[in-house]
HTML snippet that shows the backbone in 3Dmol.js (N, CA, C, O; Angstrom):
<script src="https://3Dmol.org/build/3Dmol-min.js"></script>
<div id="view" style="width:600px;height:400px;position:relative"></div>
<script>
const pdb = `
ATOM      1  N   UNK A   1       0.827  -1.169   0.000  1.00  0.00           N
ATOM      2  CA  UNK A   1       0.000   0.000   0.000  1.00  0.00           C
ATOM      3  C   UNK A   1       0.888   1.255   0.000  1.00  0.00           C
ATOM      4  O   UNK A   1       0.643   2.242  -0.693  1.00  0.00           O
ATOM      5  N   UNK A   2       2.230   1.110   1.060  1.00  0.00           N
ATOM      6  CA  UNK A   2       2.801   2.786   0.547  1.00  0.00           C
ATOM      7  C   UNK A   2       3.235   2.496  -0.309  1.00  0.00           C
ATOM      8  O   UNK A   2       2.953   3.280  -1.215  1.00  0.00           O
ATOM      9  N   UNK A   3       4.075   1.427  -0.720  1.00  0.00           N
ATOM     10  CA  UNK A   3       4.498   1.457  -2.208  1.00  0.00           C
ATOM     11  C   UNK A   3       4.233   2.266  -3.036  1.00  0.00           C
ATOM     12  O   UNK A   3       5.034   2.999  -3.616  1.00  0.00           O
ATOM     13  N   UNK A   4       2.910   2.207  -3.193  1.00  0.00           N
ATOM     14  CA  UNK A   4       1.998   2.837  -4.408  1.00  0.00           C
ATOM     15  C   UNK A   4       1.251   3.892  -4.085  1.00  0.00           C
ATOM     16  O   UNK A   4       0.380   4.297  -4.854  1.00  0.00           O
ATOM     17  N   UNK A   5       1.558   4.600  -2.637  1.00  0.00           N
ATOM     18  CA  UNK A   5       0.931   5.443  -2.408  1.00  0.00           C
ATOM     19  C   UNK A   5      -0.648   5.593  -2.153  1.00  0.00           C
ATOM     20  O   UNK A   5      -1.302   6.634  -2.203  1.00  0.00           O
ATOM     21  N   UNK A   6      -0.945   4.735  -1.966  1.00  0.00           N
ATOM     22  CA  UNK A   6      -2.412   4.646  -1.508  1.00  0.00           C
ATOM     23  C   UNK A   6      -2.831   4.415  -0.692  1.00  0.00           C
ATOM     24  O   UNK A   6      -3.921   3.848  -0.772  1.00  0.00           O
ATOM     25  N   UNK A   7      -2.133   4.752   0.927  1.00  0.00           N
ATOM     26  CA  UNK A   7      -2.297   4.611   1.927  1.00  0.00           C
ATOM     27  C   UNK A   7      -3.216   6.440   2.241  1.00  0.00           C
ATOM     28  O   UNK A   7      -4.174   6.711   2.965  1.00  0.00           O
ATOM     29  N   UNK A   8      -2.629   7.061   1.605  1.00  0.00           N
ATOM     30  CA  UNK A   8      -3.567   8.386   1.152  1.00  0.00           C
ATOM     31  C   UNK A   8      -5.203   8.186   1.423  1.00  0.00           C
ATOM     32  O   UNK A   8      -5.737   8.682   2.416  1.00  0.00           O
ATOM     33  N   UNK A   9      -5.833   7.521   0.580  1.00  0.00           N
ATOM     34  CA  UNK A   9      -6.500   7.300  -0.179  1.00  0.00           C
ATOM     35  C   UNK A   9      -7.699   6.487   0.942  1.00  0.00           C
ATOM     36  O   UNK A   9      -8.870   6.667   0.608  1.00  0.00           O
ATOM     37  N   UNK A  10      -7.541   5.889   1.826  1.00  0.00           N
ATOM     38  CA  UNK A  10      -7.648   5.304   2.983  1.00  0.00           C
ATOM     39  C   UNK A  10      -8.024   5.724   4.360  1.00  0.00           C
ATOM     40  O   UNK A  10      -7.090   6.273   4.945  1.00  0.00           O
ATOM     41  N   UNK A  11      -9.105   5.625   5.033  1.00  0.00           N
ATOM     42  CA  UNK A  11      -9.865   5.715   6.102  1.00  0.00           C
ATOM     43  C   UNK A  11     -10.050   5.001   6.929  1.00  0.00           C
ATOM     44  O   UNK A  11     -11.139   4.483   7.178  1.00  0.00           O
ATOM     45  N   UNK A  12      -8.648   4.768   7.738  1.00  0.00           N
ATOM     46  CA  UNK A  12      -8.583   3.536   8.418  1.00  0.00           C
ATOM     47  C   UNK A  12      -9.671   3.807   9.834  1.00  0.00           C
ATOM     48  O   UNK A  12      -9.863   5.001  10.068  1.00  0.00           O
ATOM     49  N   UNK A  13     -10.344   2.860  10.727  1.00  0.00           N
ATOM     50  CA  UNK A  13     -10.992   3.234  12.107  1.00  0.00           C
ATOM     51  C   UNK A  13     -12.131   4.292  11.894  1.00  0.00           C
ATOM     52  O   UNK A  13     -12.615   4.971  12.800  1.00  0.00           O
ATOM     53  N   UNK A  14     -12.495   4.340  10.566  1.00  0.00           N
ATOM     54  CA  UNK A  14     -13.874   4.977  10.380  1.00  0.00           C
ATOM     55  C   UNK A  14     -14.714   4.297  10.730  1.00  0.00           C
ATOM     56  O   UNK A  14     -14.593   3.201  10.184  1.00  0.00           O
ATOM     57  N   UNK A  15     -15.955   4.362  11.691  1.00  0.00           N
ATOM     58  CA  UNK A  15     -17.285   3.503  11.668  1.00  0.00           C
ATOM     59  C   UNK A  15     -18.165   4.443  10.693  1.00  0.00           C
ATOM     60  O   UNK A  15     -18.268   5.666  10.601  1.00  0.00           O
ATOM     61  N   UNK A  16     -18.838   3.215   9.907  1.00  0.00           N
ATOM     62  CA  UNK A  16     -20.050   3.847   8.872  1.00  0.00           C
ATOM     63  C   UNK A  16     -21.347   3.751   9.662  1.00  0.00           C
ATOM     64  O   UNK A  16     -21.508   2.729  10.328  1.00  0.00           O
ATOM     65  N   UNK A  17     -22.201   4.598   9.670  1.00  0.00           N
ATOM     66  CA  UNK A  17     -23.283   4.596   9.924  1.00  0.00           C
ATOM     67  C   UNK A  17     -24.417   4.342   8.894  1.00  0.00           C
ATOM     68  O   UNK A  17     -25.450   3.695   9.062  1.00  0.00           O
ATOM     69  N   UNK A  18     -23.913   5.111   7.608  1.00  0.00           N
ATOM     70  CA  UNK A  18     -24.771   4.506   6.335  1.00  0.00           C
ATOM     71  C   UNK A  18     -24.014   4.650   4.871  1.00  0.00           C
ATOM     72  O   UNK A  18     -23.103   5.434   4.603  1.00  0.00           O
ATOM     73  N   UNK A  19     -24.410   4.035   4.317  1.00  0.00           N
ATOM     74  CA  UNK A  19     -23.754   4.436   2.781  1.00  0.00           C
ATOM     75  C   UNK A  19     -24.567   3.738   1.941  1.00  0.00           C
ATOM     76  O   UNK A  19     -24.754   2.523   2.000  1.00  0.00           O
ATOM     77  N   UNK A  20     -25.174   4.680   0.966  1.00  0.00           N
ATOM     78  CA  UNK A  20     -26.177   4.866  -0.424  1.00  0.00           C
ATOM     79  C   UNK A  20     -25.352   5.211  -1.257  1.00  0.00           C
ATOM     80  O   UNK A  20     -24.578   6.166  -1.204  1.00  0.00           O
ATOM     81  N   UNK A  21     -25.588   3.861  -2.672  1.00  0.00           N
ATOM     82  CA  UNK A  21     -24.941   4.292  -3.825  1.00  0.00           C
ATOM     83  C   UNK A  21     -25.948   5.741  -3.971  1.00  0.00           C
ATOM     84  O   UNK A  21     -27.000   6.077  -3.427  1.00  0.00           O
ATOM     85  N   UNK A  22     -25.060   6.378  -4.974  1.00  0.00           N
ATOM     86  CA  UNK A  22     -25.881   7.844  -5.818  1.00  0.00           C
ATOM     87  C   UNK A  22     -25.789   7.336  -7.570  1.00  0.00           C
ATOM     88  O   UNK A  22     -24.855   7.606  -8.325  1.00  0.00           O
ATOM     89  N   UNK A  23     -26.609   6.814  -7.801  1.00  0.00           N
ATOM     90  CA  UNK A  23     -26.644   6.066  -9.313  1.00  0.00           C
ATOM     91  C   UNK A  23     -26.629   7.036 -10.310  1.00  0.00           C
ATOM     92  O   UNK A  23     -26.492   6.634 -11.465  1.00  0.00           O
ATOM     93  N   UNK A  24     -26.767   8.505 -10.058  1.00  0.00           N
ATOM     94  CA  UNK A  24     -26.844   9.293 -11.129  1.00  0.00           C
ATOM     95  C   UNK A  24     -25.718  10.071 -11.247  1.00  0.00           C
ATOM     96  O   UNK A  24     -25.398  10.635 -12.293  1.00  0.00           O
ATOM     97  N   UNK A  25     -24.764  10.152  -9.641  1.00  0.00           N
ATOM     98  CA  UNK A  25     -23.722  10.567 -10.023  1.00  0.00           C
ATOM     99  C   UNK A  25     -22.384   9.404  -9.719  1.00  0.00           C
ATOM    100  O   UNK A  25     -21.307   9.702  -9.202  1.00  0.00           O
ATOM    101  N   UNK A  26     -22.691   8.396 -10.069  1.00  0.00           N
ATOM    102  CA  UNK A  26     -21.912   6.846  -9.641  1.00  0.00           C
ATOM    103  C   UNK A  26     -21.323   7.452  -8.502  1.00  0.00           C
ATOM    104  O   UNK A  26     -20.124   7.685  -8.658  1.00  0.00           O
ATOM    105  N   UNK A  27     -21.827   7.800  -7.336  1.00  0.00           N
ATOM    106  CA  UNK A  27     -20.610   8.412  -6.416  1.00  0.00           C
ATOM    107  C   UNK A  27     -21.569   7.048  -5.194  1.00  0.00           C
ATOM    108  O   UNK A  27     -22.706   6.578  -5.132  1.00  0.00           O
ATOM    109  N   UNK A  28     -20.233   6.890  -4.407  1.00  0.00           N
ATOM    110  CA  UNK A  28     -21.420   6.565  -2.821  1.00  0.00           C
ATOM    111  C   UNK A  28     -21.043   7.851  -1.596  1.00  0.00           C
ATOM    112  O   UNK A  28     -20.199   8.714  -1.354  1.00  0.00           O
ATOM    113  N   UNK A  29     -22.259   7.299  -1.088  1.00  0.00           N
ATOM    114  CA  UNK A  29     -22.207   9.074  -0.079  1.00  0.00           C
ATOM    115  C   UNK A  29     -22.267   8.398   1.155  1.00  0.00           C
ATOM    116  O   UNK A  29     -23.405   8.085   1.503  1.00  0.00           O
ATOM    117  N   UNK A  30     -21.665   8.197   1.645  1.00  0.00           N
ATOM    118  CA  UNK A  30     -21.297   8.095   3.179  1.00  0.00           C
ATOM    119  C   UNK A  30     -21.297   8.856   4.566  1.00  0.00           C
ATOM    120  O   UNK A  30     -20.421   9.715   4.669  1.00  0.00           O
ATOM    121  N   UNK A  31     -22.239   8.658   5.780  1.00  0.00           N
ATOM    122  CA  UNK A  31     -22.156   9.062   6.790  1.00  0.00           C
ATOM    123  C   UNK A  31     -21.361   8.121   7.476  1.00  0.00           C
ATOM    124  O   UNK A  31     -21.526   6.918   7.273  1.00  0.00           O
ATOM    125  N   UNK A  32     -20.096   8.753   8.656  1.00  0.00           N
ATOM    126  CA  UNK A  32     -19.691   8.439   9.840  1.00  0.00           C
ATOM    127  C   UNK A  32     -20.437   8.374  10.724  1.00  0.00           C
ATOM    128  O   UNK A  32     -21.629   8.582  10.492  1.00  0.00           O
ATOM    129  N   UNK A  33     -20.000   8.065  12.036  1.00  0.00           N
ATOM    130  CA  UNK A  33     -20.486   7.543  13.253  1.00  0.00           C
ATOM    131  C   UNK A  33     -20.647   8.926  13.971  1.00  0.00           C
ATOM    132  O   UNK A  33     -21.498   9.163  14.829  1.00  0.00           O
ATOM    133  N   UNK A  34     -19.479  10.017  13.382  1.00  0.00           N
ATOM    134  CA  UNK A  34     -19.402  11.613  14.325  1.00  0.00           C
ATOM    135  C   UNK A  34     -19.957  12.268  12.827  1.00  0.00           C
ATOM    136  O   UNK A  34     -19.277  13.035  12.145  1.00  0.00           O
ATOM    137  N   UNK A  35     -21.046  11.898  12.545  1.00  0.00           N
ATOM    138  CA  UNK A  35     -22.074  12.723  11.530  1.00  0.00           C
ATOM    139  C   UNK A  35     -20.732  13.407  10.277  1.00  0.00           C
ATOM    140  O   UNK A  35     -20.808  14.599   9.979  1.00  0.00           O
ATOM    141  N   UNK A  36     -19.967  12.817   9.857  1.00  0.00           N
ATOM    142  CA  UNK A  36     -19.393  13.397   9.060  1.00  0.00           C
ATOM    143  C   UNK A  36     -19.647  13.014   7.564  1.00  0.00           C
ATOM    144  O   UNK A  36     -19.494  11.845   7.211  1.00  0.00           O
ATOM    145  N   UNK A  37     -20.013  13.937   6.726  1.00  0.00           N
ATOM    146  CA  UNK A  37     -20.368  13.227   5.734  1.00  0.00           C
ATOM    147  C   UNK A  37     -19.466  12.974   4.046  1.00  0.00           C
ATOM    148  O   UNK A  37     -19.296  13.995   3.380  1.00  0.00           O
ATOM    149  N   UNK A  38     -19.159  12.173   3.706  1.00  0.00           N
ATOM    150  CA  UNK A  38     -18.150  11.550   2.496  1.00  0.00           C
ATOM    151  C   UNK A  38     -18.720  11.031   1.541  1.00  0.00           C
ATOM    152  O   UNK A  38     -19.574  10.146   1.603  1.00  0.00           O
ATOM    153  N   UNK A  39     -18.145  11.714   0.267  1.00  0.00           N
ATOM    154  CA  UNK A  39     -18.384  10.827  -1.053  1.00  0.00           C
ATOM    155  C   UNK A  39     -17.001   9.908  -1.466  1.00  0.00           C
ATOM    156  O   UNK A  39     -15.808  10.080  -1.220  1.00  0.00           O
ATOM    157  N   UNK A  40     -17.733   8.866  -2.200  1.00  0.00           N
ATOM    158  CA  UNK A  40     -15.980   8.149  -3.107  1.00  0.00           C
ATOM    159  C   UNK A  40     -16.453   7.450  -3.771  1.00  0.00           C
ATOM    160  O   UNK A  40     -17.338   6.676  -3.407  1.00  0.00           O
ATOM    161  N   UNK A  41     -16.016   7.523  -4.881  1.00  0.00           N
ATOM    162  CA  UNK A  41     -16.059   6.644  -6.116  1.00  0.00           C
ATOM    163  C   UNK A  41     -15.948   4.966  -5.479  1.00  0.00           C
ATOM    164  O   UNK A  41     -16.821   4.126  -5.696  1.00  0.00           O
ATOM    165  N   UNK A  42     -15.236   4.818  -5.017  1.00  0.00           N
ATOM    166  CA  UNK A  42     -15.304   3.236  -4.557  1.00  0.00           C
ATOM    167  C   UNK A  42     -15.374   3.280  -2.845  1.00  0.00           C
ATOM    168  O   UNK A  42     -15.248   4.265  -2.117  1.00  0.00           O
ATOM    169  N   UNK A  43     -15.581   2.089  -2.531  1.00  0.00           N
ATOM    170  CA  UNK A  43     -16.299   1.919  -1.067  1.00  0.00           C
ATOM    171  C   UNK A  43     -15.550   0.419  -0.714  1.00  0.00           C
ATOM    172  O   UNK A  43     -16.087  -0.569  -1.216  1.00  0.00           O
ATOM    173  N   UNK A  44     -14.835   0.297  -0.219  1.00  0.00           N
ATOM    174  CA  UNK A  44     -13.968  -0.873   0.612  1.00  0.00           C
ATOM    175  C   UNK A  44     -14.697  -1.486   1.916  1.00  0.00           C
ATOM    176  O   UNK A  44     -13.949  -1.406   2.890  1.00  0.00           O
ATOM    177  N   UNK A  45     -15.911  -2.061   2.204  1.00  0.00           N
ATOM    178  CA  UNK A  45     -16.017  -2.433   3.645  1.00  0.00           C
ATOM    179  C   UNK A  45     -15.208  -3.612   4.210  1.00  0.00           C
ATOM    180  O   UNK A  45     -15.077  -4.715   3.679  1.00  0.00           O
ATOM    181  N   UNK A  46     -14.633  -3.151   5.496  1.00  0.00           N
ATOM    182  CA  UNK A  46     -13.903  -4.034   6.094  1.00  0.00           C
ATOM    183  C   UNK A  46     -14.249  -4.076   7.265  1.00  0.00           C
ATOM    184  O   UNK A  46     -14.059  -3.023   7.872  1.00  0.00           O
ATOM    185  N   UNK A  47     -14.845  -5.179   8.031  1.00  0.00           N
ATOM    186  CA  UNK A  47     -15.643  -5.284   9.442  1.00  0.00           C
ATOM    187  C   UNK A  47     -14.541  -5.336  10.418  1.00  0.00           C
ATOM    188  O   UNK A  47     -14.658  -4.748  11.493  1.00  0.00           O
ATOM    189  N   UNK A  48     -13.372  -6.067  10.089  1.00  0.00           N
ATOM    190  CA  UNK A  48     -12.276  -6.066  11.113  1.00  0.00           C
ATOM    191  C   UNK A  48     -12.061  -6.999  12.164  1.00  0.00           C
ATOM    192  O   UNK A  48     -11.608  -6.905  13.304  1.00  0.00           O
ATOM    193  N   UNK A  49     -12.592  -8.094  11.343  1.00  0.00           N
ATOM    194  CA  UNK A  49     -12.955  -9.692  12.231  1.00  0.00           C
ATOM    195  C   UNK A  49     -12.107 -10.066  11.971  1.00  0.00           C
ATOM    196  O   UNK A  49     -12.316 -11.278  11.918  1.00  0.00           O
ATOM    197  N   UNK A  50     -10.825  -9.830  11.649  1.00  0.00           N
ATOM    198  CA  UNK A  50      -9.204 -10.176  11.630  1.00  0.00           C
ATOM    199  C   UNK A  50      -8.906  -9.192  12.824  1.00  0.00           C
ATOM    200  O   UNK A  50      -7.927  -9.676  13.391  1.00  0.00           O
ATOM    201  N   UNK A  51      -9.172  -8.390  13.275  1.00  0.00           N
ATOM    202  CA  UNK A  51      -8.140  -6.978  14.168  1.00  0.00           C
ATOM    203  C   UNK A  51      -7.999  -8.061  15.275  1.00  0.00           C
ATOM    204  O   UNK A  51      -6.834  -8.308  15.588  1.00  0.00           O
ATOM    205  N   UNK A  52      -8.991  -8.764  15.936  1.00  0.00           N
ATOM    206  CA  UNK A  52      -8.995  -9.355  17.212  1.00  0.00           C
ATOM    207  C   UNK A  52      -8.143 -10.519  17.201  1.00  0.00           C
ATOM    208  O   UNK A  52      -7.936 -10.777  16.015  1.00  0.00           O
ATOM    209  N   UNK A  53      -7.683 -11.158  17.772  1.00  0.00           N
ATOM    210  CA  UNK A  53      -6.997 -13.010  18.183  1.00  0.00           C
ATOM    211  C   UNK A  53      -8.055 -13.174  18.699  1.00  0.00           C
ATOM    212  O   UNK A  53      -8.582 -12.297  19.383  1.00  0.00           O
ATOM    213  N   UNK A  54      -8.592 -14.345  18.475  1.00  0.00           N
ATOM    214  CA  UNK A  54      -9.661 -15.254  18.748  1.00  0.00           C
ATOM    215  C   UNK A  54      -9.285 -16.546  19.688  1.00  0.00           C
ATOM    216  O   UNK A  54      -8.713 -17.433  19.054  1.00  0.00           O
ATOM    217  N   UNK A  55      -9.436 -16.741  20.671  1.00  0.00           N
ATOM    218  CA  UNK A  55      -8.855 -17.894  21.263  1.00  0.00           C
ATOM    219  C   UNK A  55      -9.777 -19.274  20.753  1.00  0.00           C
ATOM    220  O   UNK A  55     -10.904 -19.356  21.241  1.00  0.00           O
ATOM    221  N   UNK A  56      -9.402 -20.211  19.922  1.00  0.00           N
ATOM    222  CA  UNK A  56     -10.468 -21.365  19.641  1.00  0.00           C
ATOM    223  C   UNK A  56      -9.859 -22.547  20.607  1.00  0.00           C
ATOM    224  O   UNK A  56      -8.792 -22.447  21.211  1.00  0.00           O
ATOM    225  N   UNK A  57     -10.851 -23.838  20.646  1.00  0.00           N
ATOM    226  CA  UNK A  57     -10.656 -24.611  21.007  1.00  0.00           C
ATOM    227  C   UNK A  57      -9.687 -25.617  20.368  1.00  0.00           C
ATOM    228  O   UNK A  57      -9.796 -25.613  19.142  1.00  0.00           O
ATOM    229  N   UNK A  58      -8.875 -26.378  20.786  1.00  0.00           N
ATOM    230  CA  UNK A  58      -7.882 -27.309  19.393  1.00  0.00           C
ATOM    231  C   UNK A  58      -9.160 -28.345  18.744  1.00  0.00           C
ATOM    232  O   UNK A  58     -10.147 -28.920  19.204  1.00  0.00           O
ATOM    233  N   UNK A  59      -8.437 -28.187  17.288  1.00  0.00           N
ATOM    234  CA  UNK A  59      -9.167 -29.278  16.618  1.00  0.00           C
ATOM    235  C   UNK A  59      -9.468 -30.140  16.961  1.00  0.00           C
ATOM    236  O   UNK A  59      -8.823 -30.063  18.006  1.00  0.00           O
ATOM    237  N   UNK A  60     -10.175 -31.477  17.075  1.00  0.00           N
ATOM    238  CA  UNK A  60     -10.043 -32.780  16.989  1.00  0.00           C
ATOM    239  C   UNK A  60     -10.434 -33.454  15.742  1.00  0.00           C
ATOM    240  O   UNK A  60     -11.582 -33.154  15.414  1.00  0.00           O
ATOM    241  N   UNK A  61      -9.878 -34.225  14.987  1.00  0.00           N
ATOM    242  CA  UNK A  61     -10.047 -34.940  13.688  1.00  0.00           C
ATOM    243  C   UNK A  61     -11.201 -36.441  14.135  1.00  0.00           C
ATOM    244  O   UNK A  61     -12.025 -36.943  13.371  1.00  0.00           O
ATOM    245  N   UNK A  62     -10.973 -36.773  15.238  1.00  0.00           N
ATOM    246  CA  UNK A  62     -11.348 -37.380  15.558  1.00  0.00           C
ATOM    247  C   UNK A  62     -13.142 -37.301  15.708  1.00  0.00           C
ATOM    248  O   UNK A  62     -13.841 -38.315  15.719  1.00  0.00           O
ATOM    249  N   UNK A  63     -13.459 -36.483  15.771  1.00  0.00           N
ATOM    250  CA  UNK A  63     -14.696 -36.216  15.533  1.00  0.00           C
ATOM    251  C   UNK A  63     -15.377 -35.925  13.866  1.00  0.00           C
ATOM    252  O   UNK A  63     -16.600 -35.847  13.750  1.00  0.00           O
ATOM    253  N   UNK A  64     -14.777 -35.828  13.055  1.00  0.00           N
ATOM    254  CA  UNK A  64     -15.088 -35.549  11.753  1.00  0.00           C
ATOM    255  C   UNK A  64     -15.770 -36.632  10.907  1.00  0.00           C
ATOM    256  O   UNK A  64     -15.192 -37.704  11.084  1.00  0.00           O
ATOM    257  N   UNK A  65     -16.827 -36.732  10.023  1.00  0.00           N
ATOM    258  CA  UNK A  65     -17.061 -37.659   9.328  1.00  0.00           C
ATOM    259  C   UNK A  65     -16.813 -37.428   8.139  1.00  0.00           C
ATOM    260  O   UNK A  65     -16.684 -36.260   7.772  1.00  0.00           O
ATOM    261  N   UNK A  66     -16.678 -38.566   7.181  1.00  0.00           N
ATOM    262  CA  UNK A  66     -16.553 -38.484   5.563  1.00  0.00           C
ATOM    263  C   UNK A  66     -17.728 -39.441   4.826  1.00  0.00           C
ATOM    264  O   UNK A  66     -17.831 -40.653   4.633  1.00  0.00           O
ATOM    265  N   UNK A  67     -18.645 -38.146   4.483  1.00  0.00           N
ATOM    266  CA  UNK A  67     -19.809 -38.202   4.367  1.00  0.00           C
ATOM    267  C   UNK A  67     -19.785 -38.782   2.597  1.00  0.00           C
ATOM    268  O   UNK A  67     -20.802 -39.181   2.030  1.00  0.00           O
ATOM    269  N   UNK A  68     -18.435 -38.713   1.952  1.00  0.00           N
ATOM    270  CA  UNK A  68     -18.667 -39.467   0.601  1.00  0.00           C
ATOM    271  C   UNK A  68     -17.747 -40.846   0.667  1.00  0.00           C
ATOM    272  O   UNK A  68     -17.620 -41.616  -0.284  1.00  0.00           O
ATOM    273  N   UNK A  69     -17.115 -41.017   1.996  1.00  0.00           N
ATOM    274  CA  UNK A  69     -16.565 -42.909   1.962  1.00  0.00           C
ATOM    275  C   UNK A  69     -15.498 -42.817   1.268  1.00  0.00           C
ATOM    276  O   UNK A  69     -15.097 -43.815   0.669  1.00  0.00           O
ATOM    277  N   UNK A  70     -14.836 -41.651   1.200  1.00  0.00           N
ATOM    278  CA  UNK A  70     -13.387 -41.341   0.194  1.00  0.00           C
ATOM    279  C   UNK A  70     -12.117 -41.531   0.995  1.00  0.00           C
ATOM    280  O   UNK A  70     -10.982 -41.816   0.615  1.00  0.00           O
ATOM    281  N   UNK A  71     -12.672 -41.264   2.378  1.00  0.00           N
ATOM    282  CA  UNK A  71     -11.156 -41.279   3.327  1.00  0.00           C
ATOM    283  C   UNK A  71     -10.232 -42.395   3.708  1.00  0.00           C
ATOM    284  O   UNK A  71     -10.698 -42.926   4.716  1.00  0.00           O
ATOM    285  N   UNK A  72      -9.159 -42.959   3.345  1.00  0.00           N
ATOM    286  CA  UNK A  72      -8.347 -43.709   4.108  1.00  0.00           C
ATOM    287  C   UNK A  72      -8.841 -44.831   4.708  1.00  0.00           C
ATOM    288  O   UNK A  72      -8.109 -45.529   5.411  1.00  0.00           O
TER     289      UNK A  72
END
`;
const viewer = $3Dmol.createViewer("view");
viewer.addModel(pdb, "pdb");
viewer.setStyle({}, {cartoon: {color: "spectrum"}});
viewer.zoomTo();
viewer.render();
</script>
């Protein structure tokens, strides 16, 4: 992304509150969370269900079935 300079371009930790394409002027119009309001030609949503570590339980294989009789 800096590579190419498009870290610019980017609104990282924005919450959206709404965003409506505008079909007549291809734009989307965007409200923030602190009423701020934005247009942009393109619209990236990213929820950010990567930002967190998730603690899971370990696998077990041992519980799995092979429901087409292909396995080993």
């Amino acid at each position: 992304m800096d590579r190419y300079g498009l870290r610019r371009h980017f609104r990282f930790g924005t919450e959206i509150e709404s965003a409506r394409f505008d079909e007549s002027r291809a734009l989307w119009r965007l409200r923030t969370a602190v009423r701020k309001s934005v247009e942009a030609e393109v619209l990236i949503t990213a929820c950010g269900i990567f930002a967190y570590r998730r603690r899971t339980a370990k696998f077990d294989a041992s519980v799995c079935r092979d429901p087409l009789g292909t396995a080993p």
